[in-house]
C-alpha positions in Angstrom: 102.9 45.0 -24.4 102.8 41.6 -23.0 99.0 40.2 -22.4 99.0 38.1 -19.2 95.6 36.7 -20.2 95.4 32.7 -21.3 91.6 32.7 -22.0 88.8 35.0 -23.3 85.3 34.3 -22.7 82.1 35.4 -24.9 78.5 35.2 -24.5 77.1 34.5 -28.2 74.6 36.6 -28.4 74.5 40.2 -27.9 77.9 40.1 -27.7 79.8 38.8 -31.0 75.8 38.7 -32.8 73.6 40.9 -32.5 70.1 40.4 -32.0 66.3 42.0 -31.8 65.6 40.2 -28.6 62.5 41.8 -28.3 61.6 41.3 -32.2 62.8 37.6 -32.4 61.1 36.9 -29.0 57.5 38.0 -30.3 58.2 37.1 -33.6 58.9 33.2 -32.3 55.6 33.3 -30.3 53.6 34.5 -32.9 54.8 31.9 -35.2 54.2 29.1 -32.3 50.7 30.1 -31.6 50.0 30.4 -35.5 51.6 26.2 -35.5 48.9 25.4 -32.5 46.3 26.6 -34.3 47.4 24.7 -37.4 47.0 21.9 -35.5 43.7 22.7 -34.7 44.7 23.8 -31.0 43.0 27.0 -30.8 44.2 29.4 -28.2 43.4 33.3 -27.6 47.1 34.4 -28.7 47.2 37.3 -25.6 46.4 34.2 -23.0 49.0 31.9 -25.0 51.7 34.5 -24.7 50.9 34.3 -20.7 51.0 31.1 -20.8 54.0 30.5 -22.3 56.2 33.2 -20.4 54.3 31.8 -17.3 55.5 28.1 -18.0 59.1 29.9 -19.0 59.2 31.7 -15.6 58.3 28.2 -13.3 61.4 26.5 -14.1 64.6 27.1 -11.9 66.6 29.9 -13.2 69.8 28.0 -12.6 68.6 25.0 -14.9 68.3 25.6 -18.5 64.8 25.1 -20.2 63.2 21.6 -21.0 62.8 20.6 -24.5 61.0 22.6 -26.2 58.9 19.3 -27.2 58.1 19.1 -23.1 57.3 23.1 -23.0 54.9 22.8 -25.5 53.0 19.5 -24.6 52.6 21.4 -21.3 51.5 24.7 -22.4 48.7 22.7 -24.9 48.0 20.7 -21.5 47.0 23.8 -20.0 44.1 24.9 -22.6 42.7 21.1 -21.8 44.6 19.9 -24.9 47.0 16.6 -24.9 49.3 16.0 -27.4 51.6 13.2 -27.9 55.8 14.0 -27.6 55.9 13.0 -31.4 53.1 15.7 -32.3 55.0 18.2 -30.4 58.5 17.5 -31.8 56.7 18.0 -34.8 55.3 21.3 -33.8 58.8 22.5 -32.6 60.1 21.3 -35.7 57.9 23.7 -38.0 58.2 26.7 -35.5 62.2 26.0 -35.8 62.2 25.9 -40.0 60.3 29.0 -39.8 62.4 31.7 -37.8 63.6 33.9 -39.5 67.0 34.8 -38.9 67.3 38.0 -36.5 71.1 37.6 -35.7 73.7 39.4 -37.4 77.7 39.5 -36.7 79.2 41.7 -34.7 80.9 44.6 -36.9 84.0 44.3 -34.4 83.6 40.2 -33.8 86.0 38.8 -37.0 88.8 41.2 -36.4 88.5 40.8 -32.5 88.2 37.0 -33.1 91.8 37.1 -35.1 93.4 39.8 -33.3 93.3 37.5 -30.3 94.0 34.3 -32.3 97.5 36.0 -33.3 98.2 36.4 -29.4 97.7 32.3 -29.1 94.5 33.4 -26.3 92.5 30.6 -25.9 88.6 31.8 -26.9 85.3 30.3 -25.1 81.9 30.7 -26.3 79.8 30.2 -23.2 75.7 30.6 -24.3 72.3 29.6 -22.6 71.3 29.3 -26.4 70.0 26.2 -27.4 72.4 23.9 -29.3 70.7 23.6 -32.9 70.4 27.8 -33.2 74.1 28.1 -31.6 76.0 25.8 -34.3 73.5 27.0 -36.8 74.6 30.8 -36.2 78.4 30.2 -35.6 78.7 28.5 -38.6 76.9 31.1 -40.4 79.0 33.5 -38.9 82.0 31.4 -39.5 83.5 32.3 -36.5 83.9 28.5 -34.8 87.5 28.4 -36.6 88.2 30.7 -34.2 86.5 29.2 -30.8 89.0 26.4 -28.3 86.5 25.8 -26.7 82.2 25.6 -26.4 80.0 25.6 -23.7 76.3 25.6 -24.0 73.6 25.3 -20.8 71.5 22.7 -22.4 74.1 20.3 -23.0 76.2 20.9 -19.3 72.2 21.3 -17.8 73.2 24.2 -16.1 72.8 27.9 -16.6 
């Protein structure tokens, strides 16, 4: 059987990794409310969880996210606090070294991956992900030997 296909496309995640969406999202807002009030930004965590999916929800859904430095200089804004970019890259910076690490390979991604490979298809990962998390996971995954061909919303700016 001939394929008449020249190029696959995947979304990262849900697709060749898995994920707990649900876990990793509360899991990464717990962990950001427990860095504000580190900082001594102290926030009801039930009203910073609003917040935050509020601030989430008021961007265009065709754009990706801003920073994250930007999301969460305005989400202290919000509770009267002001923070400096540098205090929130910093913020973001300990929130990011202290995921854990929700994602695990597809059981049918590495023998798709080749199996499509051998029939010289070109293979896209397209992701809304952010950049750092994306590279982080496909090299963990060691699947980018694989991929022609990357596309990720935050570095096009579109969704």
């Amino acid at each position: 059987m001939k394929l008449k296909y020249k190029w696959i496309l995947f979304d990262m995640y849900d697709t060749l990794v898995l994920t707990s969406r649900v876990n990793q999202y509360l899991y990464e807002n717990k962990v950001l409310w427990k860095i504000f009030k580190k900082n001594n930004l102290y926030i009801d965590r039930q009203a910073f969880y609003e917040k935050l999916q509020e601030l989430k929800n008021n961007f265009p859904q065709n754009k990706p996210l801003p920073k994250n430095e930007i999301l969460e200089q305005q989400l202290a804004k919000s509770f009267g606090y002001d923070i400096s970019f540098e205090q929130a890259k910093k913020m973001h910076s300990e929130q990011y070294k202290s995921r854990k690490a929700y994602a695990k390979l597809a059981p049918y991604a590495k023998s798709l991956l080749k199996w499509l490979k051998k029939k010289n298809i070109k293979i896209a990962l397209i992701s809304n992900a952010h950049t750092l998390g994306l590279i982080y996971n496909y090299e963990k995954f060691k699947i980018k030997e694989f991929l022609d061909e990357i596309i990720v919303s935050d570095t096009i700016q579109a969704l």
